[in-house]
ZABA-961042 format. One record per atom (N, C-alpha, C): residue in three letters; atom name; x, y, z. Coordinates in Angstrom, 2 decimals, decimal comma. Layout:
% residues N
 residu atome       x       y       z
    ALA    CA       X       Y       Z
...
END
This chain:
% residues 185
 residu atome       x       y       z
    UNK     N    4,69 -241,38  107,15
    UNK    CA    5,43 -240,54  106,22
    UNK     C    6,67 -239,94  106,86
    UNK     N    7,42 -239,79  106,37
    UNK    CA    9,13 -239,45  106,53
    UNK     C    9,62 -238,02  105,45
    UNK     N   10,54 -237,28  106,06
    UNK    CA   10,75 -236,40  105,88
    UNK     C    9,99 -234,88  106,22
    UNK     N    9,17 -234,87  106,82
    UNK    CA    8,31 -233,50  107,57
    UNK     C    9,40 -232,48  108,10
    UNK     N    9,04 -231,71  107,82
    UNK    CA    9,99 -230,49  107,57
    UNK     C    8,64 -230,00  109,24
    UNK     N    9,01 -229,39  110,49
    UNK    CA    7,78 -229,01  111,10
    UNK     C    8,20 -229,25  112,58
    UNK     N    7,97 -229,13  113,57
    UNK    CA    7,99 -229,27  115,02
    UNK     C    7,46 -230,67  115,89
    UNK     N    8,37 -231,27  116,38
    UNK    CA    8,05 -232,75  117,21
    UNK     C    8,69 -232,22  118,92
    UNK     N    7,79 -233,03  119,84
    UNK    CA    7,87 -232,55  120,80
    UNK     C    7,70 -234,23  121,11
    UNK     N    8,81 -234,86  121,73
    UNK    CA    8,63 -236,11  123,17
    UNK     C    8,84 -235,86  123,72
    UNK     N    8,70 -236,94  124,67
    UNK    CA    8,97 -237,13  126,15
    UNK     C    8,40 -238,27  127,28
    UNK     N    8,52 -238,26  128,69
    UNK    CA    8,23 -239,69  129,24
    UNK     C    6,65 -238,88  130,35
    UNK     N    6,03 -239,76  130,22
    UNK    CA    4,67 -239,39  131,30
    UNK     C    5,00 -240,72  132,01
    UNK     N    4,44 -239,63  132,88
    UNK    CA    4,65 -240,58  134,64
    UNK     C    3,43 -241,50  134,35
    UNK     N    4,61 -242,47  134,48
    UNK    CA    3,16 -244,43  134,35
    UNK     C    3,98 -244,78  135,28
    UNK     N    4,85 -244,71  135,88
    UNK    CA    5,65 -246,01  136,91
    UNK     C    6,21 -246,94  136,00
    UNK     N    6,14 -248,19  135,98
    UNK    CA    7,10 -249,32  135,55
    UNK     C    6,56 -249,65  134,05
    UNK     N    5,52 -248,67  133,62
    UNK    CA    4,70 -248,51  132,02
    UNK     C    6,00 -248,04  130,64
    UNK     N    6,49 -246,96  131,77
    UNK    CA    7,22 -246,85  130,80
    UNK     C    6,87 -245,79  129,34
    UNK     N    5,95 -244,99  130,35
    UNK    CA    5,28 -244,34  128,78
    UNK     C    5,74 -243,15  128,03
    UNK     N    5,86 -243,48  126,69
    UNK    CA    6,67 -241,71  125,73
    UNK     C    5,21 -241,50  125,03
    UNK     N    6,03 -240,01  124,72
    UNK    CA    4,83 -239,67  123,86
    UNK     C    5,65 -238,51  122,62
    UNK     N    4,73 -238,86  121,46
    UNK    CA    5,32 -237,86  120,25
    UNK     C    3,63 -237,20  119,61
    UNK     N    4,72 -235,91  119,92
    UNK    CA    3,69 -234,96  119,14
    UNK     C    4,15 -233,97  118,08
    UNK     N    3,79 -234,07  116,36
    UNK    CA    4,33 -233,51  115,79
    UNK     C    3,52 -232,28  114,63
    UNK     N    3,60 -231,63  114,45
    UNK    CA    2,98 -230,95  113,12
    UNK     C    3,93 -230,26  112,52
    UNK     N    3,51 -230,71  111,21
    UNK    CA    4,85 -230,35  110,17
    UNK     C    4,39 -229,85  108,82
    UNK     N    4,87 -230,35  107,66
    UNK    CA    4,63 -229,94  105,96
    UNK     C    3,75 -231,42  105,32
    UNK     N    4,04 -232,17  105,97
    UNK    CA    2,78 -233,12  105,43
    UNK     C    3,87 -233,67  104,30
    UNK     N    3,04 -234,57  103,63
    UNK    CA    3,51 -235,17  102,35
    UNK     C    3,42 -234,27  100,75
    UNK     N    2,66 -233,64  100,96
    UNK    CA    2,52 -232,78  100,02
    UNK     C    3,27 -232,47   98,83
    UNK     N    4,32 -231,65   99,49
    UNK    CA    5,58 -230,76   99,10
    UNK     C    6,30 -231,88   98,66
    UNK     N    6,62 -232,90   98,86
    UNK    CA    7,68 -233,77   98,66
    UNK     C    7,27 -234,85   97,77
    UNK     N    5,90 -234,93   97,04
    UNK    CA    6,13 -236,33   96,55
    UNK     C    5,57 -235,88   94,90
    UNK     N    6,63 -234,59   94,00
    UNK    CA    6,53 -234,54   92,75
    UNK     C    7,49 -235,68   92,26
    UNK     N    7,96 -236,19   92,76
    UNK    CA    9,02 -237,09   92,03
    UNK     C    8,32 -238,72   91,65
    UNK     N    6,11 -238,31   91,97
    UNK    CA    5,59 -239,91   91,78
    UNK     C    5,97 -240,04   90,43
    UNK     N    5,65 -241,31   89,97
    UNK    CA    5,65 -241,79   88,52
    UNK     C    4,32 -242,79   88,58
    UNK     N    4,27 -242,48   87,22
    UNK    CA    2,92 -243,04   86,83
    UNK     C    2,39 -245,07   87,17
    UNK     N    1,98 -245,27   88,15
    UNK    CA    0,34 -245,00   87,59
    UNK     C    0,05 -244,04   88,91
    UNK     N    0,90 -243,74   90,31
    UNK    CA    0,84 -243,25   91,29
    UNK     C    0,64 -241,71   90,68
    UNK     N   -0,58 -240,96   90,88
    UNK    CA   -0,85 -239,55   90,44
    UNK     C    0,50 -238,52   91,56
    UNK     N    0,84 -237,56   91,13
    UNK    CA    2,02 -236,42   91,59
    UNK     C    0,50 -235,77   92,70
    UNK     N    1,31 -235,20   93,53
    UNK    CA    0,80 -234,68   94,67
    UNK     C    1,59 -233,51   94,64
    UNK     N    0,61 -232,16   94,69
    UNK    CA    0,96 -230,53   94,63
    UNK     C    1,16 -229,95   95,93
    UNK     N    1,70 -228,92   96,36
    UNK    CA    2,48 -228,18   97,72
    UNK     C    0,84 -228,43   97,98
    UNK     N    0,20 -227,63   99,09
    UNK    CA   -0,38 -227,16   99,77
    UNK     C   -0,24 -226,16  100,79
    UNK     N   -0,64 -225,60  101,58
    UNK    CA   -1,04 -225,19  103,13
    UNK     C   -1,74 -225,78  104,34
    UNK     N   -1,79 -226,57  103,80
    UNK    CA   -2,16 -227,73  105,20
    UNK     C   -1,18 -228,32  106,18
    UNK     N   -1,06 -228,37  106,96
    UNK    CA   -0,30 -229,19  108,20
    UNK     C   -0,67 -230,49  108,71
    UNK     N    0,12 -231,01  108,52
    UNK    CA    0,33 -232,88  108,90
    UNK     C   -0,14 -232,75  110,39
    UNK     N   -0,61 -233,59  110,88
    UNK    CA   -0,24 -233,52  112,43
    UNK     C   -0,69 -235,45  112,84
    UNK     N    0,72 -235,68  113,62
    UNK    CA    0,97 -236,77  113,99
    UNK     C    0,96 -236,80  115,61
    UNK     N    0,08 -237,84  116,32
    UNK    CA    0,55 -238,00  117,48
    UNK     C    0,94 -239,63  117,63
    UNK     N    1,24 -240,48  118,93
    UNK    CA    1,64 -241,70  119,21
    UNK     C    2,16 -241,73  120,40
    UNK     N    2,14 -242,61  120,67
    UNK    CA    2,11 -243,20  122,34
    UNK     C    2,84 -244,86  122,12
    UNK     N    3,58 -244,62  123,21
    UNK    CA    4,67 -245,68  123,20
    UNK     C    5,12 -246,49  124,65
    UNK     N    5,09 -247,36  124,75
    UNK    CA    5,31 -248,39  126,07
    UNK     C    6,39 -249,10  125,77
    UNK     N    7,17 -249,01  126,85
    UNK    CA    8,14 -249,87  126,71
    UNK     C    8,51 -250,42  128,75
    UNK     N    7,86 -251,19  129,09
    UNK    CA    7,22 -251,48  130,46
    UNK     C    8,87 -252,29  130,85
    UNK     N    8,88 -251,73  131,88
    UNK    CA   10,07 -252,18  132,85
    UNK     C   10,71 -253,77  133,09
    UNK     N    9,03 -254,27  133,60
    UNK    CA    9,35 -255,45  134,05
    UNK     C    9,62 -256,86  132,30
    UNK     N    9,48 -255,99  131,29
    UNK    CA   10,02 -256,74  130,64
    UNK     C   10,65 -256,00  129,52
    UNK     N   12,08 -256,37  130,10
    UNK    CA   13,43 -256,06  128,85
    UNK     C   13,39 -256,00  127,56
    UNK     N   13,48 -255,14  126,71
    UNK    CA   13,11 -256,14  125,23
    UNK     C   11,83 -255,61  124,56
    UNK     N   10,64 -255,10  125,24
    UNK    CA    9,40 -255,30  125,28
    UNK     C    9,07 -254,02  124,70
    UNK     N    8,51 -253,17  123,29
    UNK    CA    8,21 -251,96  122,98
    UNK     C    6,59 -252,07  122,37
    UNK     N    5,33 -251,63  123,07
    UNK    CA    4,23 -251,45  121,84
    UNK     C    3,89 -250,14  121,67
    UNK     N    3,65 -249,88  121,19
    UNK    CA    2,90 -248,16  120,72
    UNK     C    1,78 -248,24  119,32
    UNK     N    1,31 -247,28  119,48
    UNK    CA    0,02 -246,93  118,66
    UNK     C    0,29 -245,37  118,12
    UNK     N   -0,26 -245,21  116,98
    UNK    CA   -0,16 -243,85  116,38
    UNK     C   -0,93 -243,35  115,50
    UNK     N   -1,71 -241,92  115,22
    UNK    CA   -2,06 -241,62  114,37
    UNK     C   -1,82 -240,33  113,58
    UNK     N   -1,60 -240,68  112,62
    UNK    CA   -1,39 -239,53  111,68
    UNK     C   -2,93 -238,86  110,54
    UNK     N   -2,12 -237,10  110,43
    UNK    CA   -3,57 -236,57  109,39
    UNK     C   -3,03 -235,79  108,57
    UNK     N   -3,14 -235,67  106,99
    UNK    CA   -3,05 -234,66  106,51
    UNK     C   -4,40 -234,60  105,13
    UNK     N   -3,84 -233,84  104,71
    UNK    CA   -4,70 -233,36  103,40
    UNK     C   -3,90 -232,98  101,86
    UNK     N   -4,02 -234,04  101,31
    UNK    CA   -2,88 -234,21   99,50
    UNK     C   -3,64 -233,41   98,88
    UNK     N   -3,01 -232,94   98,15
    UNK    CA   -3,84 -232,10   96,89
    UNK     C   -2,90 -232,03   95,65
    UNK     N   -3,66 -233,06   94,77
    UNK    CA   -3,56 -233,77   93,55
    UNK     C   -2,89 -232,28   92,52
    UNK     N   -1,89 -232,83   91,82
    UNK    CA   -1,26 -232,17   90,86
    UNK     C   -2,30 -231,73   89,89
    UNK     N   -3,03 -232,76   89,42
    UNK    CA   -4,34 -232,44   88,64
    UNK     C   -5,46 -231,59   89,36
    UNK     N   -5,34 -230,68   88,97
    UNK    CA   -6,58 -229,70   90,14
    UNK     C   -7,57 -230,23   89,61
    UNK     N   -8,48 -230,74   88,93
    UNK    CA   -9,62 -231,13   88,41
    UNK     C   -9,98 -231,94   89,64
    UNK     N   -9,82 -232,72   90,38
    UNK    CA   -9,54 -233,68   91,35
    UNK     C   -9,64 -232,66   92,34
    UNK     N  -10,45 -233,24   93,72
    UNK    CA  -10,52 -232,75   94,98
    UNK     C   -9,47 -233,32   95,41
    UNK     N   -8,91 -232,26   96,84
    UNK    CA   -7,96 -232,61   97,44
    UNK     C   -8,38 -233,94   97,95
    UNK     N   -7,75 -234,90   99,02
    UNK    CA   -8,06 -236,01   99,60
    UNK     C   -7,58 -235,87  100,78
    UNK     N   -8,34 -236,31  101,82
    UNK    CA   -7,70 -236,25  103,59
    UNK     C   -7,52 -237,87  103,98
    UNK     N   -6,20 -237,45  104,29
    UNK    CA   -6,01 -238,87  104,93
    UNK     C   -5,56 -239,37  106,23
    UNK     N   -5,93 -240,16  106,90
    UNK    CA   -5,50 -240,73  108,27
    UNK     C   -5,13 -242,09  108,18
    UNK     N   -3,99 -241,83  108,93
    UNK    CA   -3,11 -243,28  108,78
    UNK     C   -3,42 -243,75  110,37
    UNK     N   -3,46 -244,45  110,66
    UNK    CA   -3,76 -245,23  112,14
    UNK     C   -2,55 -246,60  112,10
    UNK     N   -1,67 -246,72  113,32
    UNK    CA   -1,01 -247,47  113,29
    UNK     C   -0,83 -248,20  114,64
    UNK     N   -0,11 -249,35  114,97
    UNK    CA    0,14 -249,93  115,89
    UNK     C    1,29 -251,11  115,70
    UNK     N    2,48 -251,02  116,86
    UNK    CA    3,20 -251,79  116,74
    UNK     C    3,62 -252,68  117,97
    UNK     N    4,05 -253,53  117,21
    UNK    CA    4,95 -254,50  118,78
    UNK     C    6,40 -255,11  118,60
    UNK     N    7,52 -255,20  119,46
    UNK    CA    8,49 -255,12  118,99
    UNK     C    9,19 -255,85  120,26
    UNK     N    9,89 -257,16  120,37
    UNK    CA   10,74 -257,33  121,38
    UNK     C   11,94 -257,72  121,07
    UNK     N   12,73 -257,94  121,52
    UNK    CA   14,48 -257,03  120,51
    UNK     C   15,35 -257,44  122,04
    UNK     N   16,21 -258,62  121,64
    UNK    CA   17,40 -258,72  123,11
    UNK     C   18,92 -259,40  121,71
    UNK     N   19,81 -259,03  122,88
    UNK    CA   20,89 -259,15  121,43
    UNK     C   20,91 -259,96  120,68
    UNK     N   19,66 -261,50  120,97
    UNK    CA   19,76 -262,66  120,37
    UNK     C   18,63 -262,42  118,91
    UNK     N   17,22 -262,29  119,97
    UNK    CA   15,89 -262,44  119,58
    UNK     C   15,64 -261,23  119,15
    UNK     N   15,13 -261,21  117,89
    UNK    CA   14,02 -260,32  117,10
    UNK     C   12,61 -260,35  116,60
    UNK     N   11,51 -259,75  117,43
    UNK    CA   10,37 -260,30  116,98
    UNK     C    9,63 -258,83  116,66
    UNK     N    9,08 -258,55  115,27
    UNK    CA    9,14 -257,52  114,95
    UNK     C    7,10 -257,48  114,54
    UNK     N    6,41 -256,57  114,72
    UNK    CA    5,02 -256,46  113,75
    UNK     C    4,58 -255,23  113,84
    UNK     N    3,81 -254,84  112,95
    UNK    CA    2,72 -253,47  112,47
    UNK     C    1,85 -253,74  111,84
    UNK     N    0,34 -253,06  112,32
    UNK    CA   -0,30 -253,11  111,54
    UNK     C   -1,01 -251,21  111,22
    UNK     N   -1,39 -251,57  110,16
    UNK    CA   -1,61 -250,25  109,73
    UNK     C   -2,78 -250,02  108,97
    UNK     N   -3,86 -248,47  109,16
    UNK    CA   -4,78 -248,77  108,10
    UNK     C   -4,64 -247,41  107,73
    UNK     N   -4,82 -247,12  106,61
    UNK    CA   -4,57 -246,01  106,12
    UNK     C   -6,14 -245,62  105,34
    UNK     N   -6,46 -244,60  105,08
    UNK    CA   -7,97 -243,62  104,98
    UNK     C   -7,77 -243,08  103,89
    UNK     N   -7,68 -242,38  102,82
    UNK    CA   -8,27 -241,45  101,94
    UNK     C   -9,65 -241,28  101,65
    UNK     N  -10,06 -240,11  101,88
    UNK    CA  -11,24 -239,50  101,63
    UNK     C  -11,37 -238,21  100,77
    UNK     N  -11,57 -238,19   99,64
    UNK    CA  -12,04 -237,15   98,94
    UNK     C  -12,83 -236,22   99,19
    UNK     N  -12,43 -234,99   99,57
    UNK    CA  -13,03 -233,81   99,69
    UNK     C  -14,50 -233,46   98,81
    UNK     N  -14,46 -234,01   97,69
    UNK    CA  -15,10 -233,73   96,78
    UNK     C  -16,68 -234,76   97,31
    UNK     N  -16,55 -235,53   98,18
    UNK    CA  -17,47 -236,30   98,79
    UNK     C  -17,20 -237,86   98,51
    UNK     N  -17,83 -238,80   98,63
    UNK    CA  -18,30 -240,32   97,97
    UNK     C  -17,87 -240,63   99,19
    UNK     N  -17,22 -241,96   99,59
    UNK    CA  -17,17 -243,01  100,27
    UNK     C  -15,71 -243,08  100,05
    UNK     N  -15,00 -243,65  101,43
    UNK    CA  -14,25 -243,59  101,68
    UNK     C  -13,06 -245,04  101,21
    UNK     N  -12,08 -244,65  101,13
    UNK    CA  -11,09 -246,17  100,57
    UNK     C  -10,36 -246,02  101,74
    UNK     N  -10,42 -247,67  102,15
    UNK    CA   -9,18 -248,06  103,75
    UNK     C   -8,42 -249,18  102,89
    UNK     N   -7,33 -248,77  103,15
    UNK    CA   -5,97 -249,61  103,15
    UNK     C   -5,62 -250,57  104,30
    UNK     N   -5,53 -251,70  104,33
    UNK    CA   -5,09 -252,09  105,86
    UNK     C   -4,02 -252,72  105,67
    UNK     N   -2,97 -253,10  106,13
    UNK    CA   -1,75 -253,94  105,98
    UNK     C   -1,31 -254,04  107,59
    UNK     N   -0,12 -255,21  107,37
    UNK    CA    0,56 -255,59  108,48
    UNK     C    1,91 -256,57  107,89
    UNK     N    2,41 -256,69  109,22
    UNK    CA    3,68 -257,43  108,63
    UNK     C    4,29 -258,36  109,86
    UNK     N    4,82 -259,53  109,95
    UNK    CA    5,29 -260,00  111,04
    UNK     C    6,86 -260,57  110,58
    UNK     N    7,66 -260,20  111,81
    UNK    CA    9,17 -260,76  111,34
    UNK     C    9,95 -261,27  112,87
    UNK     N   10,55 -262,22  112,48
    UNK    CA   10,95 -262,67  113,55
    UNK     C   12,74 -263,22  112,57
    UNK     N   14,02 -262,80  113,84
    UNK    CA   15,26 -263,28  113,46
    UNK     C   15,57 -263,92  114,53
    UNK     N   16,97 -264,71  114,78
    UNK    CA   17,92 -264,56  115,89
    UNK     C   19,15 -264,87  115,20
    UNK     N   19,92 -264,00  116,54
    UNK    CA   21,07 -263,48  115,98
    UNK     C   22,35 -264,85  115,85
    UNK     N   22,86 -264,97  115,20
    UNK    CA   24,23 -266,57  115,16
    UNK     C   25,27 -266,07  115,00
    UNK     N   26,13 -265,49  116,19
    UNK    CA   27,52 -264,42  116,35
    UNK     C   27,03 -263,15  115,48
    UNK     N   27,96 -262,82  114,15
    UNK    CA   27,41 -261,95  113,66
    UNK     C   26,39 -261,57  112,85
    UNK     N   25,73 -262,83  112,40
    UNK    CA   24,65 -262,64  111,34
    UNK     C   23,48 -262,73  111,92
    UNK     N   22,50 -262,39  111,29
    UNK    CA   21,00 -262,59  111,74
    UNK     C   19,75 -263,04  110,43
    UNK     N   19,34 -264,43  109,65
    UNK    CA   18,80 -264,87  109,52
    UNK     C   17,31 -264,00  109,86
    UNK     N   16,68 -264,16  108,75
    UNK    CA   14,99 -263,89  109,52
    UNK     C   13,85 -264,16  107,99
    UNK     N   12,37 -264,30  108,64
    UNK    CA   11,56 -264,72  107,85
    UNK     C   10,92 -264,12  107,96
    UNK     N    9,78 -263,30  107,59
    UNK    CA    8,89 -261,84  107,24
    UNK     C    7,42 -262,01  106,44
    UNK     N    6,24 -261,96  106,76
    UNK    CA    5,17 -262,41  106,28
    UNK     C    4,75 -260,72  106,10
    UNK     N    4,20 -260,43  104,80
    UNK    CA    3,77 -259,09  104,80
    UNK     C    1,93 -258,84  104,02
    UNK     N    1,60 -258,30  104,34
    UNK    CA    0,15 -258,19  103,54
    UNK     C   -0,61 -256,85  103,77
    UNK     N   -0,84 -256,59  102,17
    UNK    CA   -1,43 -255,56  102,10
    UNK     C   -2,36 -255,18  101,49
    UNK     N   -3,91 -254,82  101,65
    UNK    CA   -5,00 -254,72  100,84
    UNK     C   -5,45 -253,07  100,65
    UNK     N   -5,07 -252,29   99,09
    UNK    CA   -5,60 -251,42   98,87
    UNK     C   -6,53 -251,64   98,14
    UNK     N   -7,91 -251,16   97,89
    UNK    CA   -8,72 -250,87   97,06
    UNK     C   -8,70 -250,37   96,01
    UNK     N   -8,99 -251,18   94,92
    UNK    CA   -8,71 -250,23   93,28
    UNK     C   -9,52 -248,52   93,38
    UNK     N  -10,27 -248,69   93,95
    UNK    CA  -10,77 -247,26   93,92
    UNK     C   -9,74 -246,18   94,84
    UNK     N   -9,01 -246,41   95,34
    UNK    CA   -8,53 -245,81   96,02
    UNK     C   -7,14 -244,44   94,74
    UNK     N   -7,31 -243,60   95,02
    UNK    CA   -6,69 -242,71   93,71
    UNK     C   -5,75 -242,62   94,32
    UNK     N   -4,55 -242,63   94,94
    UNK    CA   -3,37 -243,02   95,16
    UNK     C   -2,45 -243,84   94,88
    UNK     N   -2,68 -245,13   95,58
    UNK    CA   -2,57 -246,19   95,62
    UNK     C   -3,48 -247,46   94,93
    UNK     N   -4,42 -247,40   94,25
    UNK    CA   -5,12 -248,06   93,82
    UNK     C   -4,64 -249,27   93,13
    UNK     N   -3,74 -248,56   92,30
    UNK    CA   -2,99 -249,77   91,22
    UNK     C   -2,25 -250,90   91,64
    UNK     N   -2,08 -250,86   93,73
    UNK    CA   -1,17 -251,82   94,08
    UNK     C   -2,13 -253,21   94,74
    UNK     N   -3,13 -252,39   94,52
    UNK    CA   -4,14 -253,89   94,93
    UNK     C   -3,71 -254,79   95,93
    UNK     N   -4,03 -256,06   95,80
    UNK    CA   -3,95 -256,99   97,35
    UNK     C   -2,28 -257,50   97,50
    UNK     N   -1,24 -257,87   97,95
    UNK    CA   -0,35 -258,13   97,64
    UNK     C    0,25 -259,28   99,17
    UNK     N    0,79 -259,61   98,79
    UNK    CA    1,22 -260,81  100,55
    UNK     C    2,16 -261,48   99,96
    UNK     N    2,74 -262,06  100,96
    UNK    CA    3,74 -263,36  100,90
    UNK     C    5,11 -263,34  101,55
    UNK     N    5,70 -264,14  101,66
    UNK    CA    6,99 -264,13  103,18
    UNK     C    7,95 -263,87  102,20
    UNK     N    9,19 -263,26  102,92
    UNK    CA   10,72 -263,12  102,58
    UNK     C   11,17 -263,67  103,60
    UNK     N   12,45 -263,84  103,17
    UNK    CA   14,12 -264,36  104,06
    UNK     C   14,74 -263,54  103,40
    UNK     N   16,29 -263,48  104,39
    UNK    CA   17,02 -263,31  104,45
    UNK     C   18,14 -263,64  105,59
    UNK     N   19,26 -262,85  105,27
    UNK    CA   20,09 -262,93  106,42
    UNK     C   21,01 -261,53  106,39
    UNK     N   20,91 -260,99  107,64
    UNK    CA   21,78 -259,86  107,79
    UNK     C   23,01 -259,85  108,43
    UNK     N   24,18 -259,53  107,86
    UNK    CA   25,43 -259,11  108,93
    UNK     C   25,88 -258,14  108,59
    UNK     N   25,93 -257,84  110,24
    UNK    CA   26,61 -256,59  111,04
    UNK     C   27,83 -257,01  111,27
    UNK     N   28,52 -256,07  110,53
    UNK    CA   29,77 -255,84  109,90
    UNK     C   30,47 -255,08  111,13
    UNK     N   30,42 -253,98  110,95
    UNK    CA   30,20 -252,97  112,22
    UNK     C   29,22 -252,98  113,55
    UNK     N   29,63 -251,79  113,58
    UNK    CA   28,45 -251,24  115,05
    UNK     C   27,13 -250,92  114,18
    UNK     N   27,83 -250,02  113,19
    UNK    CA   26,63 -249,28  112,29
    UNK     C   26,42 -249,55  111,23
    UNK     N   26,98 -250,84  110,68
    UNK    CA   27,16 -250,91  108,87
    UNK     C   26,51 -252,26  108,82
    UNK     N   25,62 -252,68  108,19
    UNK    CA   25,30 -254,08  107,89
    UNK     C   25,18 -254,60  106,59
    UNK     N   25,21 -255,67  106,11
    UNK    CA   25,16 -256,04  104,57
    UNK     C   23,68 -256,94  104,85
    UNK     N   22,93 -257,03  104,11
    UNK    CA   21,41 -257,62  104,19
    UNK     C   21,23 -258,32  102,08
    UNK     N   21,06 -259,30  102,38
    UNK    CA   20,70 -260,22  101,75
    UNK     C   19,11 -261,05  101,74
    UNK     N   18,10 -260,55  100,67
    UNK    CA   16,65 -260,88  101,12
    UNK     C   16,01 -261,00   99,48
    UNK     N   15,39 -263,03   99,94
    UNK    CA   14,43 -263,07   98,69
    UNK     C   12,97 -263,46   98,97
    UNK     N   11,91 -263,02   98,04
    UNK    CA   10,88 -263,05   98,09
    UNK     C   10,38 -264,71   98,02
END
């Protein structure tokens, strides 16, 4: 989740040629920010709960290019509809990433938790994604396999059910900072 309004703290721990960061954050959570759902996705009400995210990150010396890290996030939604128990959720993540001005090889996988306060059994989300480009002067070409399995029971997300399948495209960098991206399913 993006946008946390709240306090992040990195930095590098002594690994030697590991290369290791670390992020530690607690903030406003998702809460506050997501009246703008639309239906069939239920609106999510402020709270008083605090997000708290940590993650750990490698990016090892002896190879250039080379980033993995792992992360987990926690908060607690509480449904616009008060009739409805709040829900706690933990997102668990992991990535790998190697990146030289040519080669792009990009993946995540992710499982995400809601659990209802109110009790029952729990709904896991799992997804991932793999992408690989290289760069041809200014453009960059690439192909993208994505997949994602939510559970209809899941009161969030439910309605997006199993979903997969590759994209292309091709990107150019126009600029340093400006790119035009072109991508079909």
């Amino acid at each position: 989740p993006i946008h946390t309004l709240g306090v992040s703290a990195t930095g590098d721990l002594p690994s030697g040629g590991l290369g290791l960061r670390y992020v530690a954050e607690v903030g406003s959570g998702r809460a506050g920010q997501s009246s703008a759902a639309t239906p069939p996705q239920p609106g999510l009400a402020d709270n008083n709960t605090p997000s708290v995210n940590v993650a750990l990150v490698t990016r090892p010396a002896r190879w250039d290019g080379l980033q993995m890290g792992v992360s987990l996030y926690r908060d607690r939604l509480t449904l616009q509809d008060t009739t409805k128990a709040p829900i706690d959720e933990l997102i668990g993540a992991a990535h790998a990433l190697y990146k030289t001005d040519d080669v792009e090889l990009l993946s995540e996988w992710v499982a995400l938790r809601h659990h209802s306060r109110a009790g029952g059994t729990a709904d896991m989300t799992r997804g991932w994604y793999a992408q690989a480009s290289r760069r041809i002067r200014s453009v960059r070409p690439y192909v993208r396999y994505d997949y994602v399995d939510v559970p209809t029971s899941d009161q969030l997300f439910g309605f997006l059910g199993r979903r997969y399948g590759p994209t292309g495209g091709v990107r150019w960098d126009f600029e340093a900072l400006a790119a035009l991206k072109v991508q079909t399913s």
